[in-house]
C-alpha positions in Angstrom: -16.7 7.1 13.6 -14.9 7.0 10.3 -12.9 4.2 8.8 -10.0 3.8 6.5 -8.8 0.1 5.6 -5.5 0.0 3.6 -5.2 -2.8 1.9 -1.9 -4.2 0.4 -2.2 -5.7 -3.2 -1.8 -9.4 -3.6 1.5 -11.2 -4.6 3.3 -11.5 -8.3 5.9 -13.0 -9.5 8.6 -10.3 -8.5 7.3 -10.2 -5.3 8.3 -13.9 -4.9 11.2 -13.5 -6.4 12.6 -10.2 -4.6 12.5 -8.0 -7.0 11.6 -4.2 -6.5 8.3 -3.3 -8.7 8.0 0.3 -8.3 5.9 2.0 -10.9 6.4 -1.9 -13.1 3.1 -2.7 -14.0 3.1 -6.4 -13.3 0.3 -8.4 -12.8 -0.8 -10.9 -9.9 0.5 -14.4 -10.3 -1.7 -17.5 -9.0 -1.2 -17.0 -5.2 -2.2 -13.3 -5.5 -5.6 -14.0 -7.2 -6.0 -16.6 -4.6 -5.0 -13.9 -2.0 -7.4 -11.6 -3.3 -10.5 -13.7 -3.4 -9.8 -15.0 0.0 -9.5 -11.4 1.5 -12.5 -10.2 -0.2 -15.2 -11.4 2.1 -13.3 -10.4 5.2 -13.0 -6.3 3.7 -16.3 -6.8 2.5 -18.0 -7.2 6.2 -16.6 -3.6 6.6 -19.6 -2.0 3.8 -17.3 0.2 2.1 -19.5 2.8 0.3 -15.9 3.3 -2.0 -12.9 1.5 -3.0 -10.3 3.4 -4.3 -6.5 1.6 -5.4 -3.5 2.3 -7.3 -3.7 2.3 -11.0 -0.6 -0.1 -11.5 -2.5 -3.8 -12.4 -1.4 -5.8 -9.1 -3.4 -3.4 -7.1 -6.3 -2.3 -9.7 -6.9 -6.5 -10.0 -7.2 -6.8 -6.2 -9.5 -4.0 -5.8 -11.8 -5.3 -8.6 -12.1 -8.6 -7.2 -13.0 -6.9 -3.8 -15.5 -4.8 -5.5 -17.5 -7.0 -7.3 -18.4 -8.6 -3.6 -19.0 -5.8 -2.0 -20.9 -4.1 -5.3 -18.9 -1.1 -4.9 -16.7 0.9 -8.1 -13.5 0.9 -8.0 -12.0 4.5 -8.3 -8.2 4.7 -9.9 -5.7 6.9 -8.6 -2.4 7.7 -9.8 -0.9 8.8 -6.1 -1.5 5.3 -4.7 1.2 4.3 -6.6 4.3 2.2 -4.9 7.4 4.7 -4.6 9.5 4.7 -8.0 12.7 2.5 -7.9 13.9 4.7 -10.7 16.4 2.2 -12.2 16.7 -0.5 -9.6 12.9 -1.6 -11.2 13.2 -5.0 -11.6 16.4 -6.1 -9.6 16.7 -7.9 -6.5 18.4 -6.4 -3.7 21.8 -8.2 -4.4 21.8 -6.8 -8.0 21.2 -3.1 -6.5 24.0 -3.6 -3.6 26.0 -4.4 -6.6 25.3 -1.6 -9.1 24.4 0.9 -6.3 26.5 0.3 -3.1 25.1 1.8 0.0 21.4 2.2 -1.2 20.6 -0.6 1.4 22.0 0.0 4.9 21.3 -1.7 7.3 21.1 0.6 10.3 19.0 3.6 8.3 17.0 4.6 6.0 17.7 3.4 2.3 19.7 6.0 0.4 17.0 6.2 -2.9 19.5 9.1 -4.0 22.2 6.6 -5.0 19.9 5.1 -8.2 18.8 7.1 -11.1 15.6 8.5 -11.5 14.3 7.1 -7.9 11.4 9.2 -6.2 12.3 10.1 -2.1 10.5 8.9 0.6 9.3 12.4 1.2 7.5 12.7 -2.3 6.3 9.1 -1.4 4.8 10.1 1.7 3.4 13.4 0.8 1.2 11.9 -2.1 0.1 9.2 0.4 -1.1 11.2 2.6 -2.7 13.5 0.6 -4.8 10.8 -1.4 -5.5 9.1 2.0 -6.7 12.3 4.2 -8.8 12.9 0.7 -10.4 9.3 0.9 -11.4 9.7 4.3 -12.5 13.4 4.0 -15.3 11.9 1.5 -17.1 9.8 4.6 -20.3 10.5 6.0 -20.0 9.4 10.0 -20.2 5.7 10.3 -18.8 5.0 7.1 -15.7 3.1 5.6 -13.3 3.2 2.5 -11.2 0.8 1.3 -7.8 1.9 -0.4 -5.5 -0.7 -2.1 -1.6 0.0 -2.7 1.8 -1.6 -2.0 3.7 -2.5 0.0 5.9 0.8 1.2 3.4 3.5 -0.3 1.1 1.8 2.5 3.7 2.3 5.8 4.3 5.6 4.2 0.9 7.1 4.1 -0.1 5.5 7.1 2.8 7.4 9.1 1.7 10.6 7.1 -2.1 10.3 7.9 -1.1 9.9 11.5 1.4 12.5 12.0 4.2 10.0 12.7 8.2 11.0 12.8 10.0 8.9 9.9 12.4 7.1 12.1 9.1 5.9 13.4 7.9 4.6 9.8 11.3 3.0 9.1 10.7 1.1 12.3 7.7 -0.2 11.1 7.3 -4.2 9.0 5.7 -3.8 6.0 1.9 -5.4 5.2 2.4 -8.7 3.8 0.7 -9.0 0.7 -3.3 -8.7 1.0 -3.0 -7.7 4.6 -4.5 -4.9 6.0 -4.3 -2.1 8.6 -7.6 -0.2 10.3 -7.3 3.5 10.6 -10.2 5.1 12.8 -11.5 8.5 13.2 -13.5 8.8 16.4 -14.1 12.8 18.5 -12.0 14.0 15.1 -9.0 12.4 16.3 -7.5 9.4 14.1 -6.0 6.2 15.3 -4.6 2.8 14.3 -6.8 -0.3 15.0 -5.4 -2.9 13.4 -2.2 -3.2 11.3 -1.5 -6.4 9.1 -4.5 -8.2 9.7 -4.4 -11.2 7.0 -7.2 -13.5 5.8 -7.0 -17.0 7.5 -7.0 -20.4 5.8 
């Protein structure tokens, strides 16, 4: 067996606030860090021989904290990156019904055509799963990696990297922040074993 753990980064202060991040590169706030050091001994009791995360600083801080536990480096890749907002960075979603009517409906998907400079969910989802079939390509049987991202480059890649229709991903909650999900390769065939798994306490 093989395992993949996705890992969500921790919270900031637009996260509390509702605002999307995208490719922002804003930095944990006190309940992340705490977050983060209280998930760290739970991944670390799966041995992950590598950890890799987003470069953007709310994910790259998580991962570090993770690592220096598990004495593991941290590799930085660009594709793990949250799905770019284009320019609805930074605005809650009452500011972007205002400027960008329709982007948020309520029965389907969000319309990320309607705001400048926004990235589709199917660039999203193809970079996802490309980074995470790469990350798991890397294991020797028996072993685990640990990827950290965001919050809907993580139900994106995890559709993509099991072969899931999208009206199945949009059905899907997203990982609160520092929750998990366990992806499993066993007889060459992949499968979910967990999916928002948070640290208790």
């Amino acid at each position: 067996m093989r395992r993949l753990v996705l890992l969500r980064h921790g919270e900031t202060d637009w996260n509390a606030a509702g605002r999307l991040q995208g490719h922002a590169d804003v930095a944990l706030n006190e309940a992340g860090l705490a977050q983060a050091i209280a998930v760290a001994p739970h991944l670390a009791k799966y041995q992950p021989v590598a950890i890799w995360t987003s470069d953007l600083a709310r994910a790259a801080r998580t991962a570090e904290i993770i690592a220096d536990m598990c004495d593991v480096e941290v590799r930085r890749d660009v594709r793990l990156r949250e799905i770019s907002v284009g320019a609805a960075e930074g605005l809650t979603w009452a500011e972007i019904e205002e400027s960008y009517p329709g982007y948020r409906v309520a029965d389907g998907p969000r319309d990320h055509t309607r705001v400048p400079g926004a990235e589709s969910v199917a660039a999203l989802a193809a970079r996802m799963t490309e980074v995470l079939v790469e990350a798991l390509g890397q294991l020797d049987a028996g072993e685990t990696v640990l990827v950290v991202s965001h919050g809907g480059a993580a139900v994106a890649g995890l559709a993509g990297l099991l072969g899931w229709p999208a009206e199945a991903a949009r059905s899907i909650q997203g990982l609160a922040n520092c929750g998990w999900a366990i992806v499993e390769e066993v007889d060459g065939r992949l499968r979910l074993g967990a999916y928002n798994r948070v640290a208790e306490g």
